[in-house]
Structures are given as structure tokens and as C-alpha cells.
C-alpha positions in Angstrom: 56.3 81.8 12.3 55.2 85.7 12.5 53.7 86.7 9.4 55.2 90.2 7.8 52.4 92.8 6.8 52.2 96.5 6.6 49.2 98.8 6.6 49.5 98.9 2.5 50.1 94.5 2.4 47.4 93.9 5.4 45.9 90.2 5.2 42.3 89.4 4.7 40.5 87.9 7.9 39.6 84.8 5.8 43.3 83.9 6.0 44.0 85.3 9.3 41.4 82.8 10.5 43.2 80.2 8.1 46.9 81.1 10.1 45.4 80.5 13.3 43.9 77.3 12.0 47.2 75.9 10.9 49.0 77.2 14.3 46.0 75.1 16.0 46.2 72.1 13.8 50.1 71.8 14.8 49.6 71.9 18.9 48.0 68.0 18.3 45.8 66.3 21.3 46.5 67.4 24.8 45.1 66.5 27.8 42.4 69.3 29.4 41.0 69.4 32.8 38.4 71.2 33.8 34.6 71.4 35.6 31.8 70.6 33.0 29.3 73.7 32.9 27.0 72.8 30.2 25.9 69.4 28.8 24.0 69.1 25.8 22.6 65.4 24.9 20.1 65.7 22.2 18.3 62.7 21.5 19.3 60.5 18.5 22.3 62.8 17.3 26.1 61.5 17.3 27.5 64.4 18.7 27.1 65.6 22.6 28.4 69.4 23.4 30.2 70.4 26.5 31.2 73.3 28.0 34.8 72.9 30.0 35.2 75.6 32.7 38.1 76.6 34.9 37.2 78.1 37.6 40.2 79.3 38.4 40.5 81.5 36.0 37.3 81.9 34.7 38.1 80.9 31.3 35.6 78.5 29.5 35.9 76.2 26.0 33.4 74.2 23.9 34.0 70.7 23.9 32.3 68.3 21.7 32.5 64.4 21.4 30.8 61.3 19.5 28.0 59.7 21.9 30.6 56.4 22.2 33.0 58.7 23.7 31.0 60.2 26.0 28.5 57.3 26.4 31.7 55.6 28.2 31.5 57.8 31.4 27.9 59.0 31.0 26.6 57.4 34.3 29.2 59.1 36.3 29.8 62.7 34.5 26.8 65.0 35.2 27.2 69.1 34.6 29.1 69.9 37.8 31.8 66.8 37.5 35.5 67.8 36.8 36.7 65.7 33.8 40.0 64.9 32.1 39.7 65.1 28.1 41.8 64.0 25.9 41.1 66.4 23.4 42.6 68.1 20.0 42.2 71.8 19.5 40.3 72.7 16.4 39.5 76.1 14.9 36.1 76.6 12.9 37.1 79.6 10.7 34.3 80.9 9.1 33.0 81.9 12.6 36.4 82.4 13.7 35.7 79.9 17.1 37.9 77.5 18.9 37.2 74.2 20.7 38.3 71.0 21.3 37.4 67.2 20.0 37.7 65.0 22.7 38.9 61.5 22.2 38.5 60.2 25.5 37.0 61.5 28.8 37.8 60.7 32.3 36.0 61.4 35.3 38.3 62.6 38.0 37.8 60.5 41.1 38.0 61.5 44.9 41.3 60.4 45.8 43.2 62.0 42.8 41.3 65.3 43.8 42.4 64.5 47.6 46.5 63.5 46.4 46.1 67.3 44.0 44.8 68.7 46.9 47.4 67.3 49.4 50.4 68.4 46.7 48.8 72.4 46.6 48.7 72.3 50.4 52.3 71.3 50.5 53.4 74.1 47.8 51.8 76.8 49.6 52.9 75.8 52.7 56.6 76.3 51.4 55.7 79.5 50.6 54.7 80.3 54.3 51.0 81.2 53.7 49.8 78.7 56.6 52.4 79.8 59.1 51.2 81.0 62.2 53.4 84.2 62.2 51.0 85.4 59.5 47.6 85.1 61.3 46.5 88.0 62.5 44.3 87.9 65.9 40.5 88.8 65.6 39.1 92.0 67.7 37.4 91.3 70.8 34.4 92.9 69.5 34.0 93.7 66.1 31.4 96.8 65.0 30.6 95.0 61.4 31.9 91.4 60.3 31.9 90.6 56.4 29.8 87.7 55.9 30.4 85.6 52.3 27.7 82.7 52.0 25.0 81.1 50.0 22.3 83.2 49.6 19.4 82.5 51.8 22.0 79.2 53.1 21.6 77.4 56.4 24.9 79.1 57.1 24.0 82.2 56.6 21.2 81.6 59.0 23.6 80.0 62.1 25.7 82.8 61.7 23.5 85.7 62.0 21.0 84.3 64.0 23.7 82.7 67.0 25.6 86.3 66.7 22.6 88.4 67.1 21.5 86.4 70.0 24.9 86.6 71.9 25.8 90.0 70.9 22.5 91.9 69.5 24.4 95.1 68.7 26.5 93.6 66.3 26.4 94.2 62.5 26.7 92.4 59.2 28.1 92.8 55.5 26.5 90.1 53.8 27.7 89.0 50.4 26.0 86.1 48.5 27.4 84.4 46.3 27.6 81.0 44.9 29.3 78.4 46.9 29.9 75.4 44.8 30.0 75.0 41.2 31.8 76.9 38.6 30.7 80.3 39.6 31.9 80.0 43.6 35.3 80.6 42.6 35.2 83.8 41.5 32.2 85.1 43.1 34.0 84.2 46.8 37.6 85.8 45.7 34.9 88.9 44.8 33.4 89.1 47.5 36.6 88.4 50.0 38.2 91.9 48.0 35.1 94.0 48.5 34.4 93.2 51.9 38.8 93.5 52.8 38.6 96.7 51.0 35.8 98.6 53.1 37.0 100.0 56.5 34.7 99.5 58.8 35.2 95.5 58.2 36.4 94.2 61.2 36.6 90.5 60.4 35.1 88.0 57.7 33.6 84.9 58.0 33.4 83.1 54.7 30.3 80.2 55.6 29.8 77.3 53.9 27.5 74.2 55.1 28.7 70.5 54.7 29.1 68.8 51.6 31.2 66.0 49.5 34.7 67.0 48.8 33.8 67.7 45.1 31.5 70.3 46.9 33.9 72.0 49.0 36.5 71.8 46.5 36.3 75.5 45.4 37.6 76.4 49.1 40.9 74.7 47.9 41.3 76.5 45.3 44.2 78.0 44.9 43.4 81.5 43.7 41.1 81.8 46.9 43.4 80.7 49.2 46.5 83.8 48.0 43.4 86.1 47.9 42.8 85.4 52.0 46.3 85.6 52.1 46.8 89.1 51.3 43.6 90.2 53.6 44.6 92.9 56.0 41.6 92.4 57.5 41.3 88.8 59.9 39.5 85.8 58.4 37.5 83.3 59.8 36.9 80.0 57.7 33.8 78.2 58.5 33.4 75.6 55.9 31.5 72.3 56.0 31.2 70.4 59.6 34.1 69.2 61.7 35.8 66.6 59.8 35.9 68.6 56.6 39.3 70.5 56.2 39.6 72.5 52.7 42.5 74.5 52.2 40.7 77.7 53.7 41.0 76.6 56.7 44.9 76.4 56.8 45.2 79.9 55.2 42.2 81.9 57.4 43.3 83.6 60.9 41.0 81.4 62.1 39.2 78.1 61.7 35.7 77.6 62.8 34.5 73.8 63.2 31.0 75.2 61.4 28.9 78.3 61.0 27.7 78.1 64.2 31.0 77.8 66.1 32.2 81.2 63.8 29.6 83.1 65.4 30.3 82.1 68.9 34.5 83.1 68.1 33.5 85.6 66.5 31.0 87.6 68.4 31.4 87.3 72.3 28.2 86.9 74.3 26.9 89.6 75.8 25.5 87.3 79.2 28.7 86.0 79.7 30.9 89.3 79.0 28.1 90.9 82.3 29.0 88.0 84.5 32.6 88.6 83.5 32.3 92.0 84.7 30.4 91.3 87.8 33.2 88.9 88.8 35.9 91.4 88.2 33.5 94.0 89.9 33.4 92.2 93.3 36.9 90.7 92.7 38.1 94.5 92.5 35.5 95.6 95.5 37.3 92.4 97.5 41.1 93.5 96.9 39.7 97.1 97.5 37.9 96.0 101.0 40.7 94.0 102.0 42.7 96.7 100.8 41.1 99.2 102.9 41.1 97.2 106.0 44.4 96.2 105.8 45.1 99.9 106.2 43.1 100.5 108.9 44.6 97.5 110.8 47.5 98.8 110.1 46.9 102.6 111.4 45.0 101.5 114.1 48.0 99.6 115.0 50.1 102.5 114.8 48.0 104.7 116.4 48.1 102.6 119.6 51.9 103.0 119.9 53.2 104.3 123.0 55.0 107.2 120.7 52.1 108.6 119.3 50.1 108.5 122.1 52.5 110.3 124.2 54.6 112.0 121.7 56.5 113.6 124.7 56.9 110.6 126.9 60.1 110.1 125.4 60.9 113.8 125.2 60.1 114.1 128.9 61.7 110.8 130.0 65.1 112.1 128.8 65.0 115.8 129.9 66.1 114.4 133.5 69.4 112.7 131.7 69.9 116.4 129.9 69.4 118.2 132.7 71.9 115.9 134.6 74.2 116.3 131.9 74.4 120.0 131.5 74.8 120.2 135.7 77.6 118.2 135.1 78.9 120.0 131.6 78.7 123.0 133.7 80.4 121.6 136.6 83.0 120.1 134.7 83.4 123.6 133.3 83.6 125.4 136.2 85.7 122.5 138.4 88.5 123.4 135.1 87.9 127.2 135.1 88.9 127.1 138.7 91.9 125.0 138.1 93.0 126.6 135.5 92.5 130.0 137.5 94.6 128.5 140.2 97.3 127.8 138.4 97.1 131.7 136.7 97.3 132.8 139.9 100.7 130.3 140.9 102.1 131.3 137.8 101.5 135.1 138.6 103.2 135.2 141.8 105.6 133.1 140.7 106.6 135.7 137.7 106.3 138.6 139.8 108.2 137.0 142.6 111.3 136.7 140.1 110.7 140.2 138.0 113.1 142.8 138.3 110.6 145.1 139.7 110.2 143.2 142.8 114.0 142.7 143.3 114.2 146.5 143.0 111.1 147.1 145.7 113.2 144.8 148.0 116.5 147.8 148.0 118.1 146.8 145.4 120.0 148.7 142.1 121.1 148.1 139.1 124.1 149.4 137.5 124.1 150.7 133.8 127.0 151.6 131.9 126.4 154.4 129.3 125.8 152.0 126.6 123.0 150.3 128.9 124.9 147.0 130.1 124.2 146.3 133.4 127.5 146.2 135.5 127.9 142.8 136.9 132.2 142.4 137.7 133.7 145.5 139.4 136.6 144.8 136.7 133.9 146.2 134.1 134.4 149.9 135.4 136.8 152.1 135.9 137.7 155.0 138.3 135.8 157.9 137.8 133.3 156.1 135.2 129.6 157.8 135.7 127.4 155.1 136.2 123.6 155.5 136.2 121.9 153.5 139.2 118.3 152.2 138.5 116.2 151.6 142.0 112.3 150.7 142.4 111.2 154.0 142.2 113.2 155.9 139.6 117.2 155.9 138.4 120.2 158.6 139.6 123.6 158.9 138.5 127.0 158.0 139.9 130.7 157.6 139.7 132.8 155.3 140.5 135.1 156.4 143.1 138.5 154.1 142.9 
């Protein structure tokens, strides 16, 4: 229940500390899990002290036990070992300090850490953070790769050493940090942000040598796995040897069987990227040489054509036929011309043969009336009617004479 105070009514510490006492006492025993950090066994006391870690979260609580409790499980729980206690909260108030009294403590074993494991893999992978849509595809020659390792680790070693030896230019970001234990957690996700937020990272290899699952179990953790996940810049996991498989590996852009093998996917060799080019090189003088004479086979062939050596063979060889054929245009022409003079000249004689003119030229007249008709029936005149007569050379007048 929320407690009422003001500013005038406040409530002293001692029972502030005695509230949050009473809240505690009411939770009961629950059931903790967690990494032991610390272990205190001091000889010939009742009590042992533990520190519980998650490192997750990076949250740590005291923990504290009789020695039969803890004497139960104390030849397979070491500082390191991830425990489940069956524990009640309690509250010391005079220093104001929480823990836990454990009842019971339980190591846990391999294959419950394998079945969590295998139940995380299978939430994330409903979420879609190992589908392949999301990896992104690593640079064929990256300027400076992020490196997370151990410090002064044999992975830390095979990477450098194999990627300065195939590609010598290359550079590194190297961030140690702890890779198993309580601190690895944290310190990876840390480093994974600092190395994703500079620029100039191209990729990130996150090493780790072999080791027992409990080992390699903070590269499962979940925390680490949504922090590669929202990387915009390509990861590489190289953790443990081939047959290890840690979570990291389904999240990363890339998996690497070891440290070694993420140097040689990472970096390309130099010896092999020369004899790549000298292949290509002569491949591309090849095509051009073929290429080339291909082209001369192929003008020479052209060139030997009876049309371009003798442009005007063809030319020449036909202006016979056009001279034949103009003669006989113009023959043609003329052979109608003439015809068709011919039959000007029929048609000439033949109109002036049957003109009026000619009949006059021969003696004869024409007879007009005064109105212009030609007389044609003596009935048509009358006695004494002048008559104008019209003869080849001129016209004269006359009267009819009855």
C-alpha cells in the first residue's frame, strides 16, 4: 500500500527502511538464477557469501547460505557456475541492503542450458532476426574491420596475423574485452556499439577461441544477439571451432568456422586477387586479339571483293546496256515523232482538201443573202434580191435576175 506524506508529515529513514522490509518480507522464497561472481568460504564459519550476477543486465545481489546448503553442491559450483537458488528476499535495515537467503542451490547442468538455449533461438527466430533477408553482404575490401576479442587471445592473434599476411594494407579497431564470465556480456554489447557507431568501420569480427558451452554461453545471450541485430554495419561471428554454434552465429551477416577462417572471408588475399587480374588481363588481351583479327579477316575479306577492287567494273559493264538503251529510247522516239508527223501531214491535206478556201480556189462561189445565209435552193431568192457572191480571191455583189 502507498504510504501518504507531505513535505510537513515526511517519514524518518528508520521507518522507510522498516516499509521496505515489510514489502520484502511479504514477496516469500522465489527461485533466482544467475552466474556466481564472488564466493566467500571462510574456514570454520556457518555461513558462506555469494554474489549472484546477471549478466544480462548487469545487475548483481548478495546471497548467503548455511555451509549444509551450500556444502550440498560444493564440488560442482565454483565462481563462474550459473546456479538456481531457492532463496527469500531479506532487507538488513540499519544499512539499508538487500539480499537473499538461499534454501537450496542448484547447479544448472549442460543440457538444461542447451533446451534454454534451443527455446531463445526459436523466439528470436519468430521475430525474424536470423532470416537471411536481414544479412547484409560484407565489402570486398574493407579499409578498417572492428575487431572484439580477448585481450592478447589466440584469436586475436589468427585474425590479425592471417589478415595482415593476405592483405597487408588492411587496418584494425581492436576492442578487448572479456569473453567469458560475468563481465563478457556487457563489455562485447560495448564494444559491438562503439565499433557500429564509427564510420570508417567496414565490418566486425567478434573472435572468440573454443571452449565448453558454459564458456561460450555469453555469445547466446540474448541482449548480444538484438544488439548485432540492429548493426548497420556487417558482422562476422567467429566464435569457438567448427562444431560450436552459439547464437551469434545465426544473428551475424556472417559465420566464420574460427578466427582464422574470419580473416580469410574477411580480408581477400592479395596473391590470389594479382593472379585474378592477370587471368582477366590475358583473358581481355585474348577476346581483344581475337577481336582484332576477326576484323581483319573480315576486311581483308572485303577488300578482296570484285566491287571494291574494281569499283567501276560494274559501272562500266552496264554502260554498254545504257547506251543500247538510250539508242533505242531515242529511236523509239524518233520512229513515233515521224509517225505521228505523218499522220499531221494526212490530216493536213485532208482538212485543206475539204476547206472552203480550196473549193473557192477551184471556181467556185458562194451566195449570201443580206443576213449572211448562204443561198443553197433557188426557192430562197427572189427576183431582183441583191445577192453578195464570195469567190477565192475576194466577194462582189449581184442580183438576182428572174
Amino acid at each position: 500500500m502507498a504510504v501518504n506524506t507531505t513535505p510537513e508529515a515526511p517519514l524518518p529513514v528508520g521507518e522507510v527502511s522498516r516499509l521496505i522490509g515489510g514489502w520484502i518480507d511479504r514477496l516469500g522464497a522465489v527461485w533466482v538464477e544467475g552466474q556466481i561472481t564472488q564466493l566467500s568460504r571462510r574456514p570454520g564459519a556457518g555461513v558462506v557469501f555469494l554474489t549472484l550476477r546477471d549478466p544480462s543486465y548487469d545487475i548483481s545481489v548478495g546471497v548467503t547460505c548455511y555451509r549444509q546448503v551450500f556444502d550440498t553442491v560444493a564440488d560442482v559450483v565454483s565462481e563462474g557456475a550459473r546456479v538456481v537458488v531457492l532463496a527469500k528476499p531479506e532487507w538488513y535495515a540499519p544499512r539499508g541492503q538487500l539480499s537473499l537467503r538461499a534454501a537450496e542451490i542448484r547447479p544448472v547442468g549442460v543440457g538444461e542450458l542447451l533446451a534454454r538455449l534451443e527455446q531463445l533461438k526459436k523466439t528470436l527466430a519468430r521475430e525474424g532476426l536470423f532470416a537471411p533477408e536481414r544479412k547484409k553482404p560484407l565489402p570486398f575490401l574493407p579499409q578498417l574491420v572492428g575487431l572484439v576479442c580477448g585481450r592478447a587471445s589466440a584469436a586475436e592473434r589468427d585474425v590479425l596475423e592471417n589478415a595482415r599476411h593476405r592483405w597487408p594494407a588492411v587496418r584494425f579497431e581492436v576492442r578487448n574485452v572479456a569473453v567469458q564470465g560475468v563481465h563478457a556480456v556487457p563489455q562485447v554489447v560495448q564494444a559491438v556499439k562503439e565499433l557500429d557507431a564509427l564510420d570508417d568501420v567496414d565490418v566486425i569480427i567478434v573472435a572468440r577461441g573454443g571452449g565448453s558451452v558454459e564458456d561460450l554461453l555469453p555469445f547466446s545471450d540474448e541482449q548480444l544477439i538484438r544488439t548485432v541485430a540492429q548493426c548497420r554495419t556487417p558482422v562476422v561471428s567467429a566464435i569457438g571451432h567448427e562444431p560450436d554454434n552459439p547464437l551469434l552465429d545465426h544473428v551475424a551477416d556472417l559465420r566464420a568456422s574460427t578466427p582464422t577462417d574470419a580473416a580469410k572471408k574477411v580480408v581477400p588475399d592479395v596473391g590470389e586477387e594479382y593472379e585474378r587480374v592477370r587471368l582477366l588481363r590475358d583473358r581481355a588481351r585474348r577476346c581483344v586479339a581475337a577481336l582484332v583479327d576477326r576484323e581483319e579477316r573480315g576486311l581483308a575479306h572485303a577488300l578482296a571483293r570484285p566491287s571494291i577492287q574494281d569499283p567501276h567494273r560494274m559501272i562500266d559493264a552496264r554502260a554498254d546496256q545504257v547506251a543500247d538503251l538510250l539508242d533505242r529510247a531515242r529511236r523509239c522516239l524518233r520512229h513515233q515523232l515521224d509517225r505521228a508527223d505523218s499522220e499531221l501531214s494526212h490530216t493536213h491535206a485532208r482538212v485543206v482538201a475539204l476547206s472552203p478556201a480550196a473549193t473557192l480556189k477551184r471556181g467556185y462561189a458562194v451566195l449570201q443573202r443580206a443576213d449572211g445565209h448562204a443561198v443553197r435552193d433557188p426557192g430562197e431568192v427572189t427576183g431582183g434580191e441583191a445577192l453578195r457572191a464570195r469567190v477565192s480571191e475576194g466577194e462582189f455583189s449581184v442580183r438576182v435576175d428572174t
